[in-house]
N, C-alpha and C positions, 0 to 999 in steps of 0.2 A: 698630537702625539702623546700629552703627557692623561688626554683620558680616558687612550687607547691601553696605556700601560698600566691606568688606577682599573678599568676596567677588568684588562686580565690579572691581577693582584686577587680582585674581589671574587672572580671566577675561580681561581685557585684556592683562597678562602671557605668559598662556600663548597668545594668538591673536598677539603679536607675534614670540615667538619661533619658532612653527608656522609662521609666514609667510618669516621666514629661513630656515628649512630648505626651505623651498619658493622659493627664489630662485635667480636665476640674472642673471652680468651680471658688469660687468670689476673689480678695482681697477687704479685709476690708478698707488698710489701704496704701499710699503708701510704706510702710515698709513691709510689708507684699508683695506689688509686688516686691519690690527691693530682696528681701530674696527667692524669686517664693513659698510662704508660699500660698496654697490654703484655702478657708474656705469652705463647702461641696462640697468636692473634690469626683470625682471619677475616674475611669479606665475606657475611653471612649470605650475602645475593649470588656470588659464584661458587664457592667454597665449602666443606660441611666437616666437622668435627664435632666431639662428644664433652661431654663434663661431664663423666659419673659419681655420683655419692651418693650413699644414700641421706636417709634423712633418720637414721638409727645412730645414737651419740656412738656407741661402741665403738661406731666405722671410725678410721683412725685415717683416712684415703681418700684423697680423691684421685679418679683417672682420668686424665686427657686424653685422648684421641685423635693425633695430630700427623695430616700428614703421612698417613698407614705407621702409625708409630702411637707408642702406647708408654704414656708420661706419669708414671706414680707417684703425686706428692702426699707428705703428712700435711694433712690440716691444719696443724698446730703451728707449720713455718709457712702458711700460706693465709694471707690476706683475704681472699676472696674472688669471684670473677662475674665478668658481664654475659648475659647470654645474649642471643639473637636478636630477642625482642628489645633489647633495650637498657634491662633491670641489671642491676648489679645488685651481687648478693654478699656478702660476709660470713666467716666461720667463725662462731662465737660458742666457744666450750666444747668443737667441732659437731657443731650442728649449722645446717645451715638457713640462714635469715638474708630474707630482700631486706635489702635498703629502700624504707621507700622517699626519704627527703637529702637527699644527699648535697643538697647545697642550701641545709638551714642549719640553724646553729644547736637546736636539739635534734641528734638524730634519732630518729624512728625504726625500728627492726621489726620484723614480720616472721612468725613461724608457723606454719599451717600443721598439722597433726593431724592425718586424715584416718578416719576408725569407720568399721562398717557402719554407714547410712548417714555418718555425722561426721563431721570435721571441728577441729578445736583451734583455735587462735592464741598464738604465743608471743605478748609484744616486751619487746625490753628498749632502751633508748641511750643515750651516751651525750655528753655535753662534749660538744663539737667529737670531730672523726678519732683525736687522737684520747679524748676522753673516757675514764674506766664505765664499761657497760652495766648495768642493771633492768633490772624486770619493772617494768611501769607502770610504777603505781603510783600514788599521789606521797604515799610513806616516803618513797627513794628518791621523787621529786624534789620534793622539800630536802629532803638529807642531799643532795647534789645540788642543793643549790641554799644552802645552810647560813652562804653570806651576803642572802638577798631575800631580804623581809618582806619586803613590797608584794616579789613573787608569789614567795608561799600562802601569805595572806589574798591572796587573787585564785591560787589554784584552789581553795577550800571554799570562797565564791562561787566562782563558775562552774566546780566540777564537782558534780554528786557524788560519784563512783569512778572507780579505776576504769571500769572500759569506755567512760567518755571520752579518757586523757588520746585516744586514740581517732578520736576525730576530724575529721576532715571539712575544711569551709571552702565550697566549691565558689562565693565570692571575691572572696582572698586570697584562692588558689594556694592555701597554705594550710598546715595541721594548726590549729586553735590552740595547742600548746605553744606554738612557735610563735604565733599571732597575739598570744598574751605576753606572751614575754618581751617581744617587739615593744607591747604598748608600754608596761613598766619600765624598759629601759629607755625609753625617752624622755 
């Protein structure tokens, strides 16, 4: 009996977590992302709704599309939201930036800027989720992290140039920044 009832537990478990990767919808609020608390959430497999914004700072809006109903929030009092595929994004100065590490303790932000024939890459990063955002560089690394010597003496080692600090170690399955900082703080 009792591994009939661990069993459907674990069944229920793994259908609730199945079901958050399958979602899509806003956070309000940091809090709200940290807790993965959606706000018109749905079920991207049965269900279909919009997130409009553009990707021009001007835009002061995003629109939902929820439900044949049409949700217009300011940027400025919205967190950010997950789409279909997966990615949770953030408004940062109301533009909008994927999160690509969200459960490492430097975050990482992505801005694509797409121009005829070429595309431009915008990354800025934040010490943990609730920490003040900047443009990623190795200057604002070290300045964000100003009471940790060890660091800064490690990111001017390892890293040449600003667009390495963006790199990815597909052994470590971790960003190389996060990975070094890892190592110093042991």
């Amino acid at each position: 009996m009792k591994s009939v009832f661990f069993f459907c537990c674990l069944l229920n478990l793994c259908t609730v977590v199945y079901a958050q990767q399958d979602s899509s919808g806003v956070y309000l609020t940091i809090t709200d992302f940290q807790n993965k608390k959606l706000a018109y959430p749905i079920d991207c497999r049965t269900q279909k709704h919009k997130i409009k914004q553009t990707s021009f700072s001007e835009q002061k809006f995003v629109k939902v599309i929820h439900n044949d109903s049409v949700i217009t929030l300011s940027k400025s009092e919205v967190f950010g939201y997950r789409d279909c595929k997966g990615l949770s994004h953030r408004f940062i100065d109301k533009v909008n930036y994927a999160i690509l590490n969200p459960t490492e303790y430097i975050i990482l932000y992505k801005h694509e800027i797409r121009a005829h024939k070429r595309s431009e890459l915008h990354y800025m990063f934040s010490r943990g989720i609730e920490g003040h955002v900047y443009r990623l560089s190795k200057e604002n690394l070290k300045q964000a992290f100003s009471d940790q010597l060890e660091f800064q003496k490690k990111i001017d080692e390892v890293f040449k140039n600003d667009p390495e600090l963006s790199r990815y170690d597909k052994a470590t399955k971790t960003y190389l920044i996060n990975w070094l900082y890892g190592r110093v703080k042991t």
